[in-house]
Structure formats: structure tokens, C-alpha cells
Backbone as numpy.savetxt, mean C-alpha at the origin, in Angstrom:
# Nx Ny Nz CAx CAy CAz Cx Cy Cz
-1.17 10.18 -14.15 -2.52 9.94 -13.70 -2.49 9.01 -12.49
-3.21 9.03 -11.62 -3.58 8.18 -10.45 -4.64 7.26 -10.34
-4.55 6.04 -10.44 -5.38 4.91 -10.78 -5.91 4.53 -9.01
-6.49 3.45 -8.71 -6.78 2.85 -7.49 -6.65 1.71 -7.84
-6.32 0.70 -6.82 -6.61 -0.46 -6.97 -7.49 -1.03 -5.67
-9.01 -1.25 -5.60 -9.43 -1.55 -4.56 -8.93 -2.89 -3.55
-8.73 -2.50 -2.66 -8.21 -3.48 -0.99 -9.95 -4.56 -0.88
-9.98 -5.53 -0.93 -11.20 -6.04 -0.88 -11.36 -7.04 0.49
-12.45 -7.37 1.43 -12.26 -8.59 2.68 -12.21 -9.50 1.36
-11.31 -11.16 2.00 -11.58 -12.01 1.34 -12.67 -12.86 1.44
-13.74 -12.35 1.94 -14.79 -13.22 2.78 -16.48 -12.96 1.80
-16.53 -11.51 1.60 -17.10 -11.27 0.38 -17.04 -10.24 -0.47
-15.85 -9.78 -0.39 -15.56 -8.61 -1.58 -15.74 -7.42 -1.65
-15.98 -7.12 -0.28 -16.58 -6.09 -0.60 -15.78 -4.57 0.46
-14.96 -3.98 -0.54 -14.02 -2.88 -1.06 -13.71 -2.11 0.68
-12.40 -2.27 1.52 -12.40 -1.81 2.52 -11.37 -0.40 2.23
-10.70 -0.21 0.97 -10.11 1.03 0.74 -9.50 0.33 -0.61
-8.10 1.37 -0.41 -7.72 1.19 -2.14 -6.19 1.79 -1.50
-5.70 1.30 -3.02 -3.66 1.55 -3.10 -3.81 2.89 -4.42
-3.08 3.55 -3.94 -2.97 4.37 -5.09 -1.80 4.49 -6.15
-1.92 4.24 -7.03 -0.94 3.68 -8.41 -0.91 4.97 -9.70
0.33 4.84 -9.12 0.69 6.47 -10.65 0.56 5.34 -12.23
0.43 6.32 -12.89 0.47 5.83 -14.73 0.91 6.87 -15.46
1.40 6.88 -16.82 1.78 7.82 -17.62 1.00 7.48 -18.88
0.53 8.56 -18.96 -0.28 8.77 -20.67 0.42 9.14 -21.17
1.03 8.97 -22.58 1.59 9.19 -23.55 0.77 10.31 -24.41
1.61 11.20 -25.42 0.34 12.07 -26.37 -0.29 11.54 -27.19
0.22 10.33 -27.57 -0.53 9.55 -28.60 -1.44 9.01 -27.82
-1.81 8.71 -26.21 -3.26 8.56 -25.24 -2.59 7.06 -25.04
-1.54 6.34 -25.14 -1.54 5.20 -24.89 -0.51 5.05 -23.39
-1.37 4.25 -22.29 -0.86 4.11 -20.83 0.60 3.60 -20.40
1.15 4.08 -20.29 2.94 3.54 -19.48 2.73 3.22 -18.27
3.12 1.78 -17.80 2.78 1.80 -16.26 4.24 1.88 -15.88
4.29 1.99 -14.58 5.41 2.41 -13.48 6.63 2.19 -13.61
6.88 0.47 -13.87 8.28 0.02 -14.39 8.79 0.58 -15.11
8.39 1.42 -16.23 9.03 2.14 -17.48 9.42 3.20 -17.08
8.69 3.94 -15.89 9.47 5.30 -15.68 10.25 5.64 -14.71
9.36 5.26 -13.52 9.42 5.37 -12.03 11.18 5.11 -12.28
12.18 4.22 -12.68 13.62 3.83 -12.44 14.40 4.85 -12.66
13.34 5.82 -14.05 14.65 6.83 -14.43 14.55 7.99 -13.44
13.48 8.23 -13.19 13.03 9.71 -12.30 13.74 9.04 -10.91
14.33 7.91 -10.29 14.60 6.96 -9.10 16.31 7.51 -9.33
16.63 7.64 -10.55 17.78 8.03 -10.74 18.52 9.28 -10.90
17.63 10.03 -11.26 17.45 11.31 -11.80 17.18 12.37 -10.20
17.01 11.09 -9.38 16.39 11.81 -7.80 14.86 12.64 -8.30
14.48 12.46 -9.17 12.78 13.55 -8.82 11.77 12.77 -8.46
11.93 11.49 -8.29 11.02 10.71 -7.79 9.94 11.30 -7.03
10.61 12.18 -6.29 9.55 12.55 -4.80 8.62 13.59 -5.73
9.19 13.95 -6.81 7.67 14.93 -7.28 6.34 13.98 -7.22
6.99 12.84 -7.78 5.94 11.85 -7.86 5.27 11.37 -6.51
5.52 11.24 -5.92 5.32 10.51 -4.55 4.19 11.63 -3.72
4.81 13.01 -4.11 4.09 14.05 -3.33 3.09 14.41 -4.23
3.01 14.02 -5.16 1.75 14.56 -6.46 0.42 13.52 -5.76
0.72 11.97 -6.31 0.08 11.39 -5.53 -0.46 11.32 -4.23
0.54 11.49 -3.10 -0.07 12.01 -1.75 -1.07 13.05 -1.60
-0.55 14.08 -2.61 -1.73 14.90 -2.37 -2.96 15.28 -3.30
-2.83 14.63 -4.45 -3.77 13.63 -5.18 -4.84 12.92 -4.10
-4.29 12.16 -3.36 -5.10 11.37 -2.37 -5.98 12.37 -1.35
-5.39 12.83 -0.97 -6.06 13.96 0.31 -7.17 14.78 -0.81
-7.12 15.26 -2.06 -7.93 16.08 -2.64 -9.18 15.44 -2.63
-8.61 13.48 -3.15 -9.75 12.85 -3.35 -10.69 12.67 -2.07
-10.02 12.72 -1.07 -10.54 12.49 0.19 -12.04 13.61 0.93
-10.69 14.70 0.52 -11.69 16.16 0.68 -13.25 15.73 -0.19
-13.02 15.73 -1.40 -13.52 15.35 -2.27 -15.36 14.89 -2.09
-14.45 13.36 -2.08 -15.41 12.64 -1.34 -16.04 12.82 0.20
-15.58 13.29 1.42 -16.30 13.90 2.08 -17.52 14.79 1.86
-17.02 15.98 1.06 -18.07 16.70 0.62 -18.98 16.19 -0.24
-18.71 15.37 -0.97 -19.92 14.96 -1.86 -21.08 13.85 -1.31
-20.39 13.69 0.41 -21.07 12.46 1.59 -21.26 10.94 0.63
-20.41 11.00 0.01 -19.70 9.54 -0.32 -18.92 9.05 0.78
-19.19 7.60 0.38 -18.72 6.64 1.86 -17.00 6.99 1.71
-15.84 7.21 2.95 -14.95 7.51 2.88 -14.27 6.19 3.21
-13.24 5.70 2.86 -12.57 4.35 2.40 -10.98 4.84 2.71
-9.98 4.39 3.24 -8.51 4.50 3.22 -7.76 4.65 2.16
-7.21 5.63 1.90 -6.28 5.10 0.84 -4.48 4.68 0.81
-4.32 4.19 0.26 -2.81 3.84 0.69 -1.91 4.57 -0.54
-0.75 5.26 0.23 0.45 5.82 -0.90 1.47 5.25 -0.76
2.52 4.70 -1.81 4.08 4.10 -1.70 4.89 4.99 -1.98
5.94 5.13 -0.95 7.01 6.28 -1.47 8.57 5.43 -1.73
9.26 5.99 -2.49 10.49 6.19 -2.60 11.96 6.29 -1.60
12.84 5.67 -1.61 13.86 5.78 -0.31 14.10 7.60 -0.53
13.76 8.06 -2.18 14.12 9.59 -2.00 13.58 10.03 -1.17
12.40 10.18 -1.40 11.31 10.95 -0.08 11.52 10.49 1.39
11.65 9.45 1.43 11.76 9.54 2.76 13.35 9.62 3.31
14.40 10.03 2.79 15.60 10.40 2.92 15.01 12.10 3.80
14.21 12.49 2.69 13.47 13.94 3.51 13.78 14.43 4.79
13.82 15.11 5.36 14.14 15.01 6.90 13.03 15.91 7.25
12.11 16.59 6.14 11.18 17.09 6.88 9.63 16.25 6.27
10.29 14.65 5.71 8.95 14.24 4.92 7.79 13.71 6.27
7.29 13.57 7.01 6.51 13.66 7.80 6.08 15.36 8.48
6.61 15.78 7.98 6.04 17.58 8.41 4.86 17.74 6.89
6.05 17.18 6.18 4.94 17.82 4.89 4.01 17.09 4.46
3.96 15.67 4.82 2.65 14.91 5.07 1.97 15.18 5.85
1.74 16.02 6.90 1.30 16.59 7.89 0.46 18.28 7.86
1.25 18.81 6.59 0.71 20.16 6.33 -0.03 19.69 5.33
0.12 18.73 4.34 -1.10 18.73 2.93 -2.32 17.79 3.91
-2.17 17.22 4.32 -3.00 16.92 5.57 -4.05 18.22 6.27
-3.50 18.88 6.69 -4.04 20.06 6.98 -4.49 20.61 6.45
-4.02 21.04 5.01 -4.09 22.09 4.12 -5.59 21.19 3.25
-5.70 20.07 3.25 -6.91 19.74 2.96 -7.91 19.17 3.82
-7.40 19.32 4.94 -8.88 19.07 6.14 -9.16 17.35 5.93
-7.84 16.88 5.90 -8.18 15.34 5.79 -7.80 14.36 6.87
-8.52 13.42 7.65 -8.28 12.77 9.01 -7.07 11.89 8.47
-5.92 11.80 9.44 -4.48 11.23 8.54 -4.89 9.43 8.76
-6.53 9.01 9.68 -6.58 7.66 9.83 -7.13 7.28 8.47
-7.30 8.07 7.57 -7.90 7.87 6.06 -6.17 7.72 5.10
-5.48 7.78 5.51 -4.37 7.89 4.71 -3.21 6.66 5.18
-2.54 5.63 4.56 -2.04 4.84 5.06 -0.65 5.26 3.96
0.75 4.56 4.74 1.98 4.93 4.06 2.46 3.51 3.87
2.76 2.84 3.19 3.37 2.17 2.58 4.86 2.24 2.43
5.31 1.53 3.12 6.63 1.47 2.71 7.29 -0.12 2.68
8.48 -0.24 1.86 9.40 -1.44 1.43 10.34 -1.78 2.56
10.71 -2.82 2.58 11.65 -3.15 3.45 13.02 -2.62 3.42
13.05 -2.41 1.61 14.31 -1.49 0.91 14.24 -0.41 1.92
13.46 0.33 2.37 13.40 1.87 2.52 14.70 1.59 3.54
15.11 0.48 4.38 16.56 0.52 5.59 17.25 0.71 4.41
17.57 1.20 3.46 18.77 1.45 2.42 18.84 2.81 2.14
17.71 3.66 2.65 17.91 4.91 2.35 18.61 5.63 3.07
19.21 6.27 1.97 20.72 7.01 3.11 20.08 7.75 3.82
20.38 7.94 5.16 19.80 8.69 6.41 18.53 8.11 6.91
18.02 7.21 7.21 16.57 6.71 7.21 17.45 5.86 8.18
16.38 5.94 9.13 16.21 5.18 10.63 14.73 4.41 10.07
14.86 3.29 9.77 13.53 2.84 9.43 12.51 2.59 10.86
13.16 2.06 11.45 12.05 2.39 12.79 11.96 3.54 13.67
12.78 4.61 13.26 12.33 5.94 14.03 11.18 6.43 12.73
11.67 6.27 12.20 10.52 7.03 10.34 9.00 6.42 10.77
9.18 5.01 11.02 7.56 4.36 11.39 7.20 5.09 12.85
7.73 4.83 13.41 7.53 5.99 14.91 6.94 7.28 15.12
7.21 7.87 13.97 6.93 9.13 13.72 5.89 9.25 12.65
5.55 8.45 11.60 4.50 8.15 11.07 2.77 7.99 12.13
3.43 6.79 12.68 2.47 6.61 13.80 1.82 7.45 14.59
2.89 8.37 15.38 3.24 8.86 16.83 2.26 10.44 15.85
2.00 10.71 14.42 1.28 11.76 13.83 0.01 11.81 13.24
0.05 10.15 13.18 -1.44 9.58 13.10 -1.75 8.66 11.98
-0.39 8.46 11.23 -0.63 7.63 10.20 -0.64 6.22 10.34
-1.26 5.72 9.66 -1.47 4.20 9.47 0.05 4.32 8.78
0.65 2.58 9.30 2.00 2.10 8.42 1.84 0.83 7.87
2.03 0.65 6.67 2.13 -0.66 5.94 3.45 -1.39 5.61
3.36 -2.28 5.59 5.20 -2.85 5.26 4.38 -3.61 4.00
5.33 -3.07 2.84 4.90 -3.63 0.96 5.94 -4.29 1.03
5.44 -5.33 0.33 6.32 -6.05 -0.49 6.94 -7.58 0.51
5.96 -7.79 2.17 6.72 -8.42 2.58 6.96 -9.91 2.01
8.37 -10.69 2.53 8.43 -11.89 1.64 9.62 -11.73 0.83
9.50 -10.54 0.17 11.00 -10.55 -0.47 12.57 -10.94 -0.03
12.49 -10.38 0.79 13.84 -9.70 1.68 13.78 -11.22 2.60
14.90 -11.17 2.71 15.09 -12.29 3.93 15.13 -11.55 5.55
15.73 -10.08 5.18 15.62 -9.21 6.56 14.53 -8.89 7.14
13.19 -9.33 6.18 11.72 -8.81 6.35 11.22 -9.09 7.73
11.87 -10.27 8.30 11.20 -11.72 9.53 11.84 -10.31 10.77
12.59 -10.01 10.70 13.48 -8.90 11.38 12.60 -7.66 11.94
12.12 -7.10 10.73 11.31 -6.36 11.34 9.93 -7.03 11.92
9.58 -7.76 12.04 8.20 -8.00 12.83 8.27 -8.05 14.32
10.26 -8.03 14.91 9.98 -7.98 16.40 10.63 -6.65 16.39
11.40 -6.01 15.69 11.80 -4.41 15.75 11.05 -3.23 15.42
9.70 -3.37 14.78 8.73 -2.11 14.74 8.00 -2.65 14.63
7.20 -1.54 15.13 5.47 -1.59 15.55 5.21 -0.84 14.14
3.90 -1.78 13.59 3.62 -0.87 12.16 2.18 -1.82 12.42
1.19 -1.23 11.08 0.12 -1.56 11.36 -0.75 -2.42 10.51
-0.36 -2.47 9.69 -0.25 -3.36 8.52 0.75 -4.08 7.40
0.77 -5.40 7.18 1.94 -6.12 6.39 1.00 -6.47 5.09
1.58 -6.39 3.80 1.26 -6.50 2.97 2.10 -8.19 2.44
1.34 -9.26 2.25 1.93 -10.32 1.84 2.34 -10.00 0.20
3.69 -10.08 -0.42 4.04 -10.11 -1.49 3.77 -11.45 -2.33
3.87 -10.53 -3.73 2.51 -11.63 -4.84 3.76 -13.28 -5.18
5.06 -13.28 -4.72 5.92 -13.82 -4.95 5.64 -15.16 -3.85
4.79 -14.80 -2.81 4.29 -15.91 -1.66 2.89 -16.10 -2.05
1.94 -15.32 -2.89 0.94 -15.91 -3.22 0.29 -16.59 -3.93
1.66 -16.61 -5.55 1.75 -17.37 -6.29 1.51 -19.13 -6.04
1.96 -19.54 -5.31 2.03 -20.65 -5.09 1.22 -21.55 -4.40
0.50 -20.06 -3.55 -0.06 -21.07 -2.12 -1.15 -21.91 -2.79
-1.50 -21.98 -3.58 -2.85 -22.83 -4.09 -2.77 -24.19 -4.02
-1.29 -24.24 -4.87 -0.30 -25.87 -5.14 0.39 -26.37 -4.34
0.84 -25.26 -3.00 2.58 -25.68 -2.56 1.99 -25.73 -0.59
1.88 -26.73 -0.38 1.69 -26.66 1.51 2.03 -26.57 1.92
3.75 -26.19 1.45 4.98 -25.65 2.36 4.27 -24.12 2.47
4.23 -23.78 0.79 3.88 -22.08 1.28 2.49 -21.85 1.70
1.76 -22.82 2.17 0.41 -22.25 2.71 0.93 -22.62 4.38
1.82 -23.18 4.50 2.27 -22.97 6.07 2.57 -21.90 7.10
4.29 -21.33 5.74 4.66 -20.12 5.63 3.45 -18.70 5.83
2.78 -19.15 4.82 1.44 -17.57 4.90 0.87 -17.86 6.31
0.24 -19.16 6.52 -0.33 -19.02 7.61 0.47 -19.15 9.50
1.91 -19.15 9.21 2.49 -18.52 10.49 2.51 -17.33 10.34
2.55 -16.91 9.49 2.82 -15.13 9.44 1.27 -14.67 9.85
0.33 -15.27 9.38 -0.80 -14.48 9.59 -0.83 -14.71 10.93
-0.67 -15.99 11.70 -1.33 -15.77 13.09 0.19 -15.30 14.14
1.36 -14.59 13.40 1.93 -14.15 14.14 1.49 -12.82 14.23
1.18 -12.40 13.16 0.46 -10.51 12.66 -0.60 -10.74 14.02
-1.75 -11.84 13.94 -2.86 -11.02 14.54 -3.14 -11.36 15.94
-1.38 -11.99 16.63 -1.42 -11.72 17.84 -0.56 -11.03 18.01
0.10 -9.74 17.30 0.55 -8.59 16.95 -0.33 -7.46 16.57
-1.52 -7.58 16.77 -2.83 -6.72 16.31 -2.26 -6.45 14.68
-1.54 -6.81 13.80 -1.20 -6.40 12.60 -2.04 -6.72 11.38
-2.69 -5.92 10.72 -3.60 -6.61 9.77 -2.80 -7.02 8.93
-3.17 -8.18 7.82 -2.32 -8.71 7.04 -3.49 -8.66 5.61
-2.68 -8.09 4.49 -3.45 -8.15 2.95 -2.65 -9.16 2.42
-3.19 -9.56 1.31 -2.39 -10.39 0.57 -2.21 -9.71 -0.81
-1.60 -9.37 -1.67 -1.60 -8.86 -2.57 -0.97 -9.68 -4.29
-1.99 -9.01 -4.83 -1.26 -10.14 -6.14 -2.20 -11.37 -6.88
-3.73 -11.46 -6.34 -3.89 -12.42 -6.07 -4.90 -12.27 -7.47
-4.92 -13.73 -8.45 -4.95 -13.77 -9.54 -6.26 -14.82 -9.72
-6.01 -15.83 -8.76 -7.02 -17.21 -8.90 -7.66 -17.20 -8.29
-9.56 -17.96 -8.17 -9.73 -18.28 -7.05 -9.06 -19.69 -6.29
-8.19 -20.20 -7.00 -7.05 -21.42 -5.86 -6.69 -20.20 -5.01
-6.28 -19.20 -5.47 -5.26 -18.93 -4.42 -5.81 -18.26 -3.39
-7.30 -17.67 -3.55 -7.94 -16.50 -2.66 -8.77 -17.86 -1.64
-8.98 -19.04 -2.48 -9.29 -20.22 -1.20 -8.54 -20.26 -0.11
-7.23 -20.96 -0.90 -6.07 -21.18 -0.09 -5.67 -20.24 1.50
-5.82 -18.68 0.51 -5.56 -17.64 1.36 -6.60 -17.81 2.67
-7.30 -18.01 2.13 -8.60 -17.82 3.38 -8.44 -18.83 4.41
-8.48 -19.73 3.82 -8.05 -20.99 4.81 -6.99 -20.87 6.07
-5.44 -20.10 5.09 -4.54 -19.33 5.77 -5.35 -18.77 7.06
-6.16 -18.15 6.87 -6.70 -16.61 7.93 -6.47 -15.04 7.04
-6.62 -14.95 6.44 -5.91 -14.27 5.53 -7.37 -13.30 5.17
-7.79 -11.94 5.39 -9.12 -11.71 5.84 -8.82 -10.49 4.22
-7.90 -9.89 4.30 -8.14 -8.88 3.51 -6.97 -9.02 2.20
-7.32 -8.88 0.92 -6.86 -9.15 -0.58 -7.29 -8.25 -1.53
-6.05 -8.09 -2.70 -5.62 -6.96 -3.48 -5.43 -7.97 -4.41
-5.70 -7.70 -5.59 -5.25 -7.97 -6.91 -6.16 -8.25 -8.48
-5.98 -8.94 -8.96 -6.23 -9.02 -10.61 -7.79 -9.69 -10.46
-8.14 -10.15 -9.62 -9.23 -11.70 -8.96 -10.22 -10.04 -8.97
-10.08 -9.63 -8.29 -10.74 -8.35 -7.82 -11.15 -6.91 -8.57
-9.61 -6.78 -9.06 -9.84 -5.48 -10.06 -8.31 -5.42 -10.80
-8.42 -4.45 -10.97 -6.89 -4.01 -11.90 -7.03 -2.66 -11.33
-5.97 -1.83 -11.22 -5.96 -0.40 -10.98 -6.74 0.17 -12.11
-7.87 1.16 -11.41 -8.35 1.62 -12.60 -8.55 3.49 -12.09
-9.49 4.01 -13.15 -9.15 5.18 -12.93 -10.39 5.93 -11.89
-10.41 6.97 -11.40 -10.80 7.49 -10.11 -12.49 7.44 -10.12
-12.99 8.04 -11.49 -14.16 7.35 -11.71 -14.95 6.32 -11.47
-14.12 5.03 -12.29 -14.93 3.86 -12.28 -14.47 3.71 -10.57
-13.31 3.65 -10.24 -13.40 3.33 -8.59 -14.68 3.70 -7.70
-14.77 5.30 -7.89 -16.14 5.63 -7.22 -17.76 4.95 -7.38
-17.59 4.50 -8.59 -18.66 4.47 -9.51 -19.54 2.67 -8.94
-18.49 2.15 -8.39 -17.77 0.53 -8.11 -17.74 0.45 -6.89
-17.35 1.38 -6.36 -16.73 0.97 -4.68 -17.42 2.12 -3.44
-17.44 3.51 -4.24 -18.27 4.01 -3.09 -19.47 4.10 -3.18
């Protein structure tokens, strides 16, 4: 199943798109989230069924909502180093694109800093070509990686996602509300929007703001929920 988690301004809440988050129902009806599966299918290589179910999950919803002249909102997909090992995975983001009549500035790609580990992956030709076809690019998870600082002068991408591992803290720690806030005003004289993701308290969605920190994801806001209540809530 495909949940949302709404993208919210931190200024007043109010819903500028959404992340899209796989789940597994069990037959007994009880929810498995991602960690439990996503590693074995990661191993197993079928990951990308997943990745492409969702992608085009997203575009249906898109179609969707167009036709029904509901307000249309971004959505964001995370893929796998499998998929994008692909050598034709930007063609075929490009035909379900087509094949559902969906503008690709409604669709944002997400990717990890991991993804430079995927065998055959040029991580800045892959964003290049994302771009150069019309997609919005996100960098998830930044903060982790110590190589992360690396890419902010080696690709052009269009959004950085602050990881929940830097947002934890900023409420208490003025080292890390330093940290967030060089990054933010390096992003937005980089035109780069910056989310914060993860975000649990209002300490920390203060803090954030203070940062510069305009747009926020997390638990404060919503929980991934299912396609319904999203609409029901947000458009």
C-alpha cells in the first residue's frame, strides 16, 4: 500500500506536497512498515518492483486528482541503488509519465547519498538527466554521510532534505542549530530548497525556523497515512 506523508511550510502548516511511503498489510490486516521488508527484496534485487509500483502509483494519483480539479500538490518517490543501476531508469520514468498525462514538475525523485555506491551510477550524470527531463531532484537523508558536504559543490539538484539525525537535537544543542543554519543559507544562495525532516517537537520546529528552515516533514505534522485521509486533509 502507498501511504503519504504531507511536506508542510514551517510558518503555518499548511501542506506544500507529500513523500510517498510503501507499507505491507499482512492477511491477518495488520501494517509492516519498510524496515521489515524493503532489506530482503534489497537483496533478493526486486526492489525496483517496488520503487516502480509506487512511481506509478504516484502519477495515477496525480491523473487522478487532476480530473477530479482537486488542488495538485508534488509528490516525492525514493528509489533504490537497484533502480537506478537501470540504464534505461529515466526513459521509464519518462514513459509512465506520459502514459499518464502527468507534468514531471509534479513528481520529485529522491535520492540518498548511498545511491554513489550503485554499481554503474554516475551520481551526477543520473541528477543531470533527471533534471535535463524535467524532474525535480532531492538529496534524502542529508547529514548522514560525511561525503554529503561534497556534493553541494558537485551537483546541481533541487532540493536537500535535512536528516532526522540533525534535527533531533537542534532544540538543546547550538552547535547543531549552527550546523542547520549554515547549510540552510548555503542551499538558498544555491536556489536549493531545504526540508527538514523528522521533526517531532515544537522545540525543534522553533529552533528550525529560527535556522531559516521554511519547509518540514514529520510526526509534529502527520504520520504517513493512507491516500484518503491525505486528500480528505490536504487537498
Amino acid at each position: 500500500m502507498v501511504y503519504l506523508q504531507p511536506k508542510v511550510t514551517s510558518a503555518d502548516r499548511t501542506a506544500v506536497g507529500a513523500e510517498a511511503l510503501i507499507r505491507y498489510r499482512t492477511p491477518s490486516g495488520s501494517l509492516v512498515l519498510p524496515g521489515n521488508f524493503l532489506p530482503l527484496l534489497e537483496e533478493s534485487r526486486t526492489v525496483s518492483q517496488i520503487d516502480f509500483y509506487v512511481f506509478e502509483y504516484a502519477c495515477s494519483q496525480l491523473k487522478a486528482w487532476a480530473k477530479q480539479g482537486k488542488q495538485t500538490l508534488p509528490v516525492s518517490v525514493n528509489f533504490s541503488r537497484c533502480s537506478l543501476s537501470q540504464p534505461d531508469f529515466v526513459a521509464r520514468l519518462e514513459k509512465l509519465c506520459e502514459q499518464y498525462g502527468v507534468d514531471k514538475k509534479y513528481l520529485q525523485i529522491e535520492l540518498t547519498e548511498t545511491a554513489r555506491e550503485a554499481e554503474g551510477v554516475d551520481l551526477k550524470r543520473l541528477i543531470q538527466d533527471l533534471r535535463q527531463a524535467g524532474f525535480a531532484v532531492s538529496i534524502d537523508d542529508f547529514g548522514t554521510e560525511y561525503a554529503n558536504l561534497a556534493l553541494l559543490s558537485a551537483v546541481e539538484f533541487d532540493v536537500l532534505k535535512l536528516d532526522k539525525s540533525l534535527v533531533d537535537d537542534v532544540a538543546q544543542n547550538p552547535r547543531a542549530r549552527n550546523v542547520v543554519e549554515s547549510i540552510v543559507n548555503t542551499c538558498k544562495r544555491m536556489n536549493v530548497e531545504v526540508v527538514a525532516e523528522g521533526i517531532e517537537t515544537e522545540g525543534q520546529l522553533t529552533a528550525l525556523r529560527a535556522c531559516g528552515v521554511e519547509l518540514a516533514q514529520g510526526f509534529l505534522f502527520s504520520e504517513p497515512i493512507p491516500i484518503e485521509e491525505y486528500e480528505k486533509k490536504y487537498l
